[in-house]
Backbone bond lengths (Angstrom), bond angles and torsions (degrees), N, CA, C in turn:
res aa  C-N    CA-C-N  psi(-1)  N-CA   C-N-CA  omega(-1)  CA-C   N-CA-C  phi
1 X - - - 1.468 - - 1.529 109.58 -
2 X 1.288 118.06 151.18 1.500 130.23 -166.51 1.536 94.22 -87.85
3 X 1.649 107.68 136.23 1.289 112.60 156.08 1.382 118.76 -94.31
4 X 1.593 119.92 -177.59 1.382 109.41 147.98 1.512 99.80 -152.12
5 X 1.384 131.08 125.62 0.978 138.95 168.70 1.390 124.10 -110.50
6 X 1.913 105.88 125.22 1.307 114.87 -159.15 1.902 97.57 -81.15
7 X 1.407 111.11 140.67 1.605 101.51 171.64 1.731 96.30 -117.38
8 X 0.966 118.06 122.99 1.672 127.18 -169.52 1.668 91.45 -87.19
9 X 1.429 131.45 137.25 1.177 142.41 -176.35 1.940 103.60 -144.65
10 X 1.468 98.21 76.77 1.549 88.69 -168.36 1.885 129.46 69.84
11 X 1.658 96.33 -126.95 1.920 71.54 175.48 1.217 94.34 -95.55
12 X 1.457 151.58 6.24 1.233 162.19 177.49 1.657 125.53 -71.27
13 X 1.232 134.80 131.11 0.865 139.30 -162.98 1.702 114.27 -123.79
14 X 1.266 113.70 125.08 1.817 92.40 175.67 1.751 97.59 -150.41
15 X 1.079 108.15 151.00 1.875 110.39 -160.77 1.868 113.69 -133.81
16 X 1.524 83.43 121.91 1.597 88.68 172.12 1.572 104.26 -74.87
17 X 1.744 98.74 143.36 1.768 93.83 171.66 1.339 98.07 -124.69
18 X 1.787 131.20 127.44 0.836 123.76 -143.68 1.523 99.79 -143.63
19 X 1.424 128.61 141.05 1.001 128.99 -176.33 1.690 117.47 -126.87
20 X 1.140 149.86 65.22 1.504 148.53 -106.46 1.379 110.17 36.51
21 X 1.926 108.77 -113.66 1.473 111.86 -168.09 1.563 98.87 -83.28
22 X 1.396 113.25 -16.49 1.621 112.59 -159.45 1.325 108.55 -66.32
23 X 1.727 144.37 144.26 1.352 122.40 139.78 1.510 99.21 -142.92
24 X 1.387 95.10 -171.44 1.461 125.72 160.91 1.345 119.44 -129.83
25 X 1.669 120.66 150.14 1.579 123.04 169.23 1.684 94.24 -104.61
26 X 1.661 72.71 138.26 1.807 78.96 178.31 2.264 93.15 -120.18
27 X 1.184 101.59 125.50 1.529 112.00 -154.55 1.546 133.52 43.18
28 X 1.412 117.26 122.67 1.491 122.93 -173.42 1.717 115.37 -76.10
29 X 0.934 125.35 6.41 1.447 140.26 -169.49 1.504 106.36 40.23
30 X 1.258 136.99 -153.85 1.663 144.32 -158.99 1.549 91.98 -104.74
31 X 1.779 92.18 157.49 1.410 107.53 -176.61 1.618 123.01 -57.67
32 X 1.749 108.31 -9.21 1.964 88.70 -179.46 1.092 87.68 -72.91
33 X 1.873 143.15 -25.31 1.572 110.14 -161.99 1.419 120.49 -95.31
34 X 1.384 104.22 32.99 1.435 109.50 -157.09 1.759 103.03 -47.27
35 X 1.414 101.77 -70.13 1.540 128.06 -172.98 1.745 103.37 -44.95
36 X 1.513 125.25 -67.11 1.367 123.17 -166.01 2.182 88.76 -54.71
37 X 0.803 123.29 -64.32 1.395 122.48 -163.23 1.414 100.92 -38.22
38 X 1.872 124.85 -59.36 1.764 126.11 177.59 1.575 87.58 -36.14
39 X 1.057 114.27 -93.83 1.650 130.28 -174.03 0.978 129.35 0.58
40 X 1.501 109.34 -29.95 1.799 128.01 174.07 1.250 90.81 -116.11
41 X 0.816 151.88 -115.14 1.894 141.92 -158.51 1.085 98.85 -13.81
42 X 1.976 135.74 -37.89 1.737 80.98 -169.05 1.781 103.58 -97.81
43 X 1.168 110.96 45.35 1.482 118.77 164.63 1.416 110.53 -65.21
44 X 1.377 115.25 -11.00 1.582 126.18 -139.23 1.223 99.67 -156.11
45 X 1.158 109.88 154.81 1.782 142.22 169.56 1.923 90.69 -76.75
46 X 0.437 122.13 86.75 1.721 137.27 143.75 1.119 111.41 -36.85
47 X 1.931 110.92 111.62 1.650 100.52 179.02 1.672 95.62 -131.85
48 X 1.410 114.04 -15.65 1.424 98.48 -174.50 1.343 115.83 -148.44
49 X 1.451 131.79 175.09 1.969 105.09 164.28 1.552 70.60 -148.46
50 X 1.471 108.15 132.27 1.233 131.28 163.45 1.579 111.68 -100.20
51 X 0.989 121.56 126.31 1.725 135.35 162.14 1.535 125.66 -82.39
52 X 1.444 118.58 92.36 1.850 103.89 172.97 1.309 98.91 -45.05
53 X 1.179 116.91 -51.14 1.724 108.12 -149.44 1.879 104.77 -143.92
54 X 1.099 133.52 170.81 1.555 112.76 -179.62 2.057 101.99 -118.69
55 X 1.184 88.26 25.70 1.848 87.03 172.44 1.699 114.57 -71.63
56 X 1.109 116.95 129.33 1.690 119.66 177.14 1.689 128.85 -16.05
57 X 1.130 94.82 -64.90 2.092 88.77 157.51 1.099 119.24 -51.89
58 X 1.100 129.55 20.71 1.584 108.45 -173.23 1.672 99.10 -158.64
59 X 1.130 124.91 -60.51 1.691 133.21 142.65 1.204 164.85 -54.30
60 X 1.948 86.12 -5.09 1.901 107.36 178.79 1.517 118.00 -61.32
61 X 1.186 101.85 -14.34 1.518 105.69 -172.49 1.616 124.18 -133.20
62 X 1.666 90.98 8.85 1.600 84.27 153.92 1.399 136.20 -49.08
63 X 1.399 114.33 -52.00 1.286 91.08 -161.75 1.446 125.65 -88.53
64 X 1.351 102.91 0.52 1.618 118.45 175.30 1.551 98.83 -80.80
65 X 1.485 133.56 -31.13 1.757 111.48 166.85 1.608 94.06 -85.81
66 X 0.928 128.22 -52.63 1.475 105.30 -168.81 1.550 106.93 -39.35
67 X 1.417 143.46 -30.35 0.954 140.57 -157.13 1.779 103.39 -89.36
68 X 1.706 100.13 -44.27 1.372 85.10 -166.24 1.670 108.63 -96.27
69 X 1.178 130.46 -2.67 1.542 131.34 147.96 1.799 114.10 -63.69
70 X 1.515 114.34 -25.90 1.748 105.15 -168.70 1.353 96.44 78.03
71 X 1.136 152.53 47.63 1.790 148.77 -171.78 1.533 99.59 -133.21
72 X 1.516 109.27 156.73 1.537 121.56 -164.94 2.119 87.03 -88.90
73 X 1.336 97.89 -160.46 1.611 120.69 -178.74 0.791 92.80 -165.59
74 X 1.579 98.91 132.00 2.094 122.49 -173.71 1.565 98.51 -108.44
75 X 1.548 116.41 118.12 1.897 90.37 161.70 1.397 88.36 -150.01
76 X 1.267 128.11 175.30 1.326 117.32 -177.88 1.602 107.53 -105.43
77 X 1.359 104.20 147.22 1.073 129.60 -164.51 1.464 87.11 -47.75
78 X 1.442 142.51 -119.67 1.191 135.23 -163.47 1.437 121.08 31.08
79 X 1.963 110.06 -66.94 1.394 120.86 -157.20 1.875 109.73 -80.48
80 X 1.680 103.76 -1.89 1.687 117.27 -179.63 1.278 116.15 -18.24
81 X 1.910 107.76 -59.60 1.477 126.47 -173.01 1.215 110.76 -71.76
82 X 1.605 139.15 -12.43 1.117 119.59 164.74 1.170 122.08 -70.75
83 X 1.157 127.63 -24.93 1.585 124.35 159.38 1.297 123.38 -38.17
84 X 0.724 148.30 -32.36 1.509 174.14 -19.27 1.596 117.28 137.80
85 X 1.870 93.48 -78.95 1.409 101.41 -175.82 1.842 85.69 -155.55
86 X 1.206 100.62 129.49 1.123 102.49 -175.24 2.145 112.66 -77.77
87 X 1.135 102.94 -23.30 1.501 125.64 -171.71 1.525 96.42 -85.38
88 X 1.676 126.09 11.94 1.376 100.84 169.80 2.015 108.59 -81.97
89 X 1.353 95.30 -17.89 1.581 104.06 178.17 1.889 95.13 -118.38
90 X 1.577 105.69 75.29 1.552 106.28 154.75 1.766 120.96 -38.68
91 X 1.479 97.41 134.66 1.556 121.01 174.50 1.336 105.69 -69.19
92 X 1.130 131.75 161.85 1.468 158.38 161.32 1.447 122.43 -141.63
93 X 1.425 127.17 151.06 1.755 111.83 -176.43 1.995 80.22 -159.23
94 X 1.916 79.95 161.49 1.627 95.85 -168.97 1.694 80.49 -124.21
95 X 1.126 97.26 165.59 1.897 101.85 176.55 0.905 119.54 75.83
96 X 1.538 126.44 173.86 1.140 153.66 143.48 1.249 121.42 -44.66
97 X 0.961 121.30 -64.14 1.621 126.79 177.66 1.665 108.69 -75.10
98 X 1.590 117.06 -22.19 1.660 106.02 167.57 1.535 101.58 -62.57
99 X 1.524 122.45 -45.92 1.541 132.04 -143.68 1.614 96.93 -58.11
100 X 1.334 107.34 -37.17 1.126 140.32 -166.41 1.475 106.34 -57.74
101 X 1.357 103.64 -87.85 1.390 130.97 179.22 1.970 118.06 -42.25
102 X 1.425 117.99 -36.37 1.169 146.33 178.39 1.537 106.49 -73.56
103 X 1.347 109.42 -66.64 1.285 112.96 -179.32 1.814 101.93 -56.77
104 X 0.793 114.79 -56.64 1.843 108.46 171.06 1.639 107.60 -37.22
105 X 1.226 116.16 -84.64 1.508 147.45 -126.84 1.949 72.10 -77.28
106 X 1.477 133.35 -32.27 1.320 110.60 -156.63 1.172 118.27 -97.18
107 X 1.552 95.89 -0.85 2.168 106.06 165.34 0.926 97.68 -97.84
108 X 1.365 145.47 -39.15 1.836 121.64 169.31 1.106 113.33 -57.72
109 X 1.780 143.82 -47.64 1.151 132.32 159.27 1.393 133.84 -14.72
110 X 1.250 95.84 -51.01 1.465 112.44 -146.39 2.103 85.45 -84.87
111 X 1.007 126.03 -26.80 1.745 122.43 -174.43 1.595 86.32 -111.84
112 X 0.899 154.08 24.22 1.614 148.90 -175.32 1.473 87.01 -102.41
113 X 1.302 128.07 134.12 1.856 113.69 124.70 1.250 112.02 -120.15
114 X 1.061 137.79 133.08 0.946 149.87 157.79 1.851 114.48 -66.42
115 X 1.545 114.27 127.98 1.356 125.17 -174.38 1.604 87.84 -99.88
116 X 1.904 85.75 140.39 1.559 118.12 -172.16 1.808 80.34 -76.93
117 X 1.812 110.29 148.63 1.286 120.36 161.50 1.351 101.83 -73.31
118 X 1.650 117.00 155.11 1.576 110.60 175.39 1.519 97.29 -102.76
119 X 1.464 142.74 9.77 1.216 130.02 129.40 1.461 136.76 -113.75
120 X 1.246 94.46 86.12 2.059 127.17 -168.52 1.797 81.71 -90.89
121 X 1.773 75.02 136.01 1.736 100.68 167.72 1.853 102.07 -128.39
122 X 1.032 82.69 168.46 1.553 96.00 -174.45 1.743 96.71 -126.78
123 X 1.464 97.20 126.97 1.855 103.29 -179.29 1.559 98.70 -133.90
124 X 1.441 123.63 169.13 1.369 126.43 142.78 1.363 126.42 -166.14
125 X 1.168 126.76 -134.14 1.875 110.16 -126.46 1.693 79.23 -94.23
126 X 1.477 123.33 153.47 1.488 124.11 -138.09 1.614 148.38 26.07
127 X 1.559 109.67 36.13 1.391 107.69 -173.92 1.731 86.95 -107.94
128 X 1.308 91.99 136.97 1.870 116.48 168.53 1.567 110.03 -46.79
129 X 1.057 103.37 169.40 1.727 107.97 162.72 1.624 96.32 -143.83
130 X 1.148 120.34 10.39 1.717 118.55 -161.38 1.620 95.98 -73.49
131 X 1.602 114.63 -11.62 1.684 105.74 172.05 1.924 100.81 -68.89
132 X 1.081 104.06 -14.69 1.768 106.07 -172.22 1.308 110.55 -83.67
133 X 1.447 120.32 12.24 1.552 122.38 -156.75 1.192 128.32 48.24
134 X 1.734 113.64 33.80 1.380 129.99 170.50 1.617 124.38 -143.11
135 X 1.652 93.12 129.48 1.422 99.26 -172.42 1.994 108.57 -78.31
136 X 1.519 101.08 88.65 1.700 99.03 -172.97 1.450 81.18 -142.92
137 X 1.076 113.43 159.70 1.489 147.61 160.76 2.135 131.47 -95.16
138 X 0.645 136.71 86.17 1.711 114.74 -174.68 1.816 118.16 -63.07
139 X 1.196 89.34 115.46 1.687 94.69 -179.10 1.778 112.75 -105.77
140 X 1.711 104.28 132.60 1.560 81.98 -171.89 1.475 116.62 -105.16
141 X 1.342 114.74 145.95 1.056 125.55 -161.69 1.765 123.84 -115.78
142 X 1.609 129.24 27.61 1.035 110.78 -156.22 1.413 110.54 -76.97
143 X 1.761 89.50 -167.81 1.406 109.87 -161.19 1.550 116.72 157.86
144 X 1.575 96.43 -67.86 1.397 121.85 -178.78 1.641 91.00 -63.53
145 X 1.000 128.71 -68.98 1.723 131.03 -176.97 1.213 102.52 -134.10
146 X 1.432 149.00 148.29 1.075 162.51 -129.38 1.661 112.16 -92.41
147 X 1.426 96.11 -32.08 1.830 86.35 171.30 1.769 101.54 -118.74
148 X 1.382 136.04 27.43 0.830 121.00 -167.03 1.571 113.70 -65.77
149 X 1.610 117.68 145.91 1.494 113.24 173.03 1.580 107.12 -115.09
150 X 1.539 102.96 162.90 1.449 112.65 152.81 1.672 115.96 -101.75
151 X 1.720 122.29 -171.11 1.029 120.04 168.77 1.351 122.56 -139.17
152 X 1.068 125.08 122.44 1.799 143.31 -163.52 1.514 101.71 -61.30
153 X 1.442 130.44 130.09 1.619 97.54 178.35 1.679 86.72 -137.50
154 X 1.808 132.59 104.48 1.149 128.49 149.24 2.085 85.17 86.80
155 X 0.855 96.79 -7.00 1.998 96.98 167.18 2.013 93.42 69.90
156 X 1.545 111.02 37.32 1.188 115.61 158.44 1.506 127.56 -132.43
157 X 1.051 98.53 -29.43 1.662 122.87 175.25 1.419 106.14 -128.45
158 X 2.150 87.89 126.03 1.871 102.98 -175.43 1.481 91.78 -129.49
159 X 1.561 111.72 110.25 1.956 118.47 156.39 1.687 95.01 -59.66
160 X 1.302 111.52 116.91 1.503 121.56 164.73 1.750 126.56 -88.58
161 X 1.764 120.93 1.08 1.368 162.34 -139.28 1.699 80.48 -1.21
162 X 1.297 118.90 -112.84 1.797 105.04 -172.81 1.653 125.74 -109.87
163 X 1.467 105.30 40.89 1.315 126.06 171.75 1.110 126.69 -70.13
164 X 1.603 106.45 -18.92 1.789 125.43 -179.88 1.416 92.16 -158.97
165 X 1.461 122.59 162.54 1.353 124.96 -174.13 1.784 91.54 -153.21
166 X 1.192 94.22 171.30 1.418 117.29 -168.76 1.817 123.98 -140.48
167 X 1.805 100.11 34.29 1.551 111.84 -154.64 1.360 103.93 -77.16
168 X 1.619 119.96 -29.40 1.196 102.26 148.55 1.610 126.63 -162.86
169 X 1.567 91.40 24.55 1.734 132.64 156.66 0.960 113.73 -152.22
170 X 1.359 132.78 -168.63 1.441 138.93 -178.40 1.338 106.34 -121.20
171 X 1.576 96.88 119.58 1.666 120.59 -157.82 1.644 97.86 -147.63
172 X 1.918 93.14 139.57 1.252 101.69 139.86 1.487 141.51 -5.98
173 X 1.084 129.78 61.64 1.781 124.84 -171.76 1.871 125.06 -3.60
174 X 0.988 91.85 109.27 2.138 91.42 -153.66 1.901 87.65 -75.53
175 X 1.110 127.72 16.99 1.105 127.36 177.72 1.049 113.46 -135.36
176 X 1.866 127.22 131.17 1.396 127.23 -154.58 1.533 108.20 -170.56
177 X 1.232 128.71 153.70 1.420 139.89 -164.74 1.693 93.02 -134.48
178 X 1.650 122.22 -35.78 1.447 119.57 -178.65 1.784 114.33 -132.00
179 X 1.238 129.88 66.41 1.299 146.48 -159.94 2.130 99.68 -35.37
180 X 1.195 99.61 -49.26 1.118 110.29 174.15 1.777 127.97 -55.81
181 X 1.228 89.69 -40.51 1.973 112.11 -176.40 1.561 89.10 -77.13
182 X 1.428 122.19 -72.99 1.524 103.84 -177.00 1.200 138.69 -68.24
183 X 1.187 140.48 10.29 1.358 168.55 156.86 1.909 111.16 -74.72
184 X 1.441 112.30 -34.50 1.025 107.71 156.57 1.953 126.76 -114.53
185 X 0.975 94.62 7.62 1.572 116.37 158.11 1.542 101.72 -78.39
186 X 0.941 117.37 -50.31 1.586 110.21 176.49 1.538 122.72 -57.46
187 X 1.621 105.49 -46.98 1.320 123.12 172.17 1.597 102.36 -40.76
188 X 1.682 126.00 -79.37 1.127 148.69 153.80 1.286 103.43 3.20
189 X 1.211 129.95 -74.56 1.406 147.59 166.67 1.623 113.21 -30.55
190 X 1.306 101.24 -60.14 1.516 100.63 -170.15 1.684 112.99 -76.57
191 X 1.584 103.15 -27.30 1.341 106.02 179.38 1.810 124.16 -63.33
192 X 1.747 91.51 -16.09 1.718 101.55 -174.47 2.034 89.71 -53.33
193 X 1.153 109.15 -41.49 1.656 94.79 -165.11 1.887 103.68 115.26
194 X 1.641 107.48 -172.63 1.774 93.63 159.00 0.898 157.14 -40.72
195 X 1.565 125.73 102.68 1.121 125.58 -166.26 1.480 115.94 -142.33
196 X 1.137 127.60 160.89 1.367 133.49 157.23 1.539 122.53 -74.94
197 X 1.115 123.49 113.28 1.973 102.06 -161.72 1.968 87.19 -119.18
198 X 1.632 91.66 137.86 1.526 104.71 -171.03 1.301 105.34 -134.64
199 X 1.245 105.72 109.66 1.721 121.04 -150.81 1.908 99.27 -99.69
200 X 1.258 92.65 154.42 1.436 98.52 -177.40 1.921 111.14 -55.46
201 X 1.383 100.92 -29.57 1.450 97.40 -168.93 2.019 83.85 -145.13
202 X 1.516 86.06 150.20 1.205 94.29 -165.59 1.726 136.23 97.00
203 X 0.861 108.77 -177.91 1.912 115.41 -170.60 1.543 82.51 -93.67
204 X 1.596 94.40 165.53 1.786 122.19 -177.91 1.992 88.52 -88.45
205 X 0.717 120.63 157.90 1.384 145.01 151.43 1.826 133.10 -164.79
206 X 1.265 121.16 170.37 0.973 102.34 -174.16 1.587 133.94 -94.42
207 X 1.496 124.38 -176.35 1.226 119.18 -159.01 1.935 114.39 -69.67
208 X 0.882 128.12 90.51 1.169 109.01 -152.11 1.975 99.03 -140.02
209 X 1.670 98.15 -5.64 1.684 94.19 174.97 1.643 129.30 -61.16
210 X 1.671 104.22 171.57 1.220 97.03 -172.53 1.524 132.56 29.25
């Protein structure tokens, strides 16, 4: 049976999915958690690190585990250039708590770079991972950045990375590049049916939006 274990990295969230010794990390969160994150992967046979999205909370530290496990990095082609420059897909936020969250997250951006892994894969919305020794699916979900994905795990547990958030309910992702795309990425989401939804930031709860 599939696990999923949440590793909390500040307000950041990133999750081993684990099936006995086998797993995958699905987002490495920012560089203070570099070390606690090794620490839990090497609990495990290390087979993959999947990326929702390649923005700094969530990608600062790919390529330093990809390096020291020997493991590929899944993100979809689309989100490439955020590696790069994160402002080729400008942020937008609705609310109070986006105004909030944005105004933070867009001065760390802006001095962040994030280093491309030098073994980047390209996946998307229905490709398996069961070659990874995991029964998950990649479903795509943008909004948040233009190719962002989630990941299907056993059609009970869905990583949503920042497609929905949980900052201090479970909401709509207050952070967005296509207001329209994530609004029905969410839809998408809710239509899977039961699930466990494990948000980039925030507690797991269940599928129950919109």
């Amino acid at each position: 049976m599939v696990e999923v274990h949440q590793i909390k990295c500040g307000t950041d969230n990133c999750y081993i999915v684990a099936d006995g010794e086998n797993a995958i990390l699905v987002d490495t969160g920012s560089a203070a958690g570099l070390e606690k994150v090794i620490a839990e992967c090497s609990k495990y046979k290390m087979k993959l690190i999947v990326l929702t999205h390649p923005h700094f909370d969530h990608a600062e530290n790919a390529a330093a585990i990809s390096e020291r496990f020997d493991i590929p990095v899944a993100v979809n082609e689309t989100d490439v250039e955020l590696f790069e420059n994160y402002d080729a897909q400008p942020l937008k936020s609705y609310g109070l708590v986006g105004r909030i969250v944005l105004g933070i997250s867009l001065k760390v951006l802006r001095n962040t770079k994030v280093r491309r892994p030098e073994k980047l894969i390209f996946v998307k919305d229905g490709d398996s991972l069961k070659d990874y020794g995991i029964d998950a699916k990649i479903v795509s979900i943008p909004g948040h950045t233009l190719g962002s994905i989630g990941v299907d795990v056993e059609q009970k547990h869905f990583l949503a990375g920042d497609a929905l958030d949980n900052w201090i309910r479970p909401a709509l992702g207050h952070l967005f590049c296509d207001f329209d795309a994530i609004r029905q990425s969410a839809r998408k989401i809710k239509s899977l049916g039961e699930r466990t939804i494990y948000y980039g930031h925030g507690n797991p709860t269940g599928n129950f939006l919109l």
